[in-house]
C-alpha positions in Angstrom: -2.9 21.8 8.4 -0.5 20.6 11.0 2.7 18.2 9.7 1.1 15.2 11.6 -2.3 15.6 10.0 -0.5 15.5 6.4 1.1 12.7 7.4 -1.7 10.3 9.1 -5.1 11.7 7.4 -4.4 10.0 4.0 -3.7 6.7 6.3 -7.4 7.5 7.8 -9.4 8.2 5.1 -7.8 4.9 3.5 -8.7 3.0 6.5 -12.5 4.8 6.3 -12.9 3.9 2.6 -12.1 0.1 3.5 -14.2 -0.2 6.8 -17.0 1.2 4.8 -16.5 -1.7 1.9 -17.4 -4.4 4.8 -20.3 -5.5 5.4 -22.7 -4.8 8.6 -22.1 -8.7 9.3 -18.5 -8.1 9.2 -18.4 -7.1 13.3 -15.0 -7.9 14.3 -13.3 -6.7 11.0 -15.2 -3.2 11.0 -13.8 -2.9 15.0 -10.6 -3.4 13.9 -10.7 -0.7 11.4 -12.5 1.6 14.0 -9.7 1.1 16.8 -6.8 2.0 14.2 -9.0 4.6 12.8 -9.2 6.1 16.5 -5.5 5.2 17.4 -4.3 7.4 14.8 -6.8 10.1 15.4 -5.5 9.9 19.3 -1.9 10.6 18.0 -2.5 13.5 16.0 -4.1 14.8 19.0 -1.7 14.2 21.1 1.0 15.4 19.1 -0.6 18.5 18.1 -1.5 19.1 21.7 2.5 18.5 22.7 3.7 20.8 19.7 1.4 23.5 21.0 3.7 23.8 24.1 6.8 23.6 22.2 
């Protein structure tokens, strides 16, 4: 597993485990979680994608 991925998917699955605590009716809230949740996937990407030209 790549540096980045030890570092942010703890951070993730945290994030996971509390969006899935809210309820359905919670809209907003559970988007919020989902655009961090997404965020951080997008930076591992991208930093796994830049280390792989390094």
């Amino acid at each position: 597993m790549s540096p980045v991925r030890e570092l942010y998917n703890p951070v993730i699955t945290k994030l996971l485990r509390e969006h899935d605590r809210l309820g359905h009716d919670q809209v907003e809230e559970r988007k919020s979680f989902q655009r961090r949740i997404l965020f951080l996937m997008s930076t591992i990407k991208f930093s796994e994608y830049e280390d792989s030209f390094a």
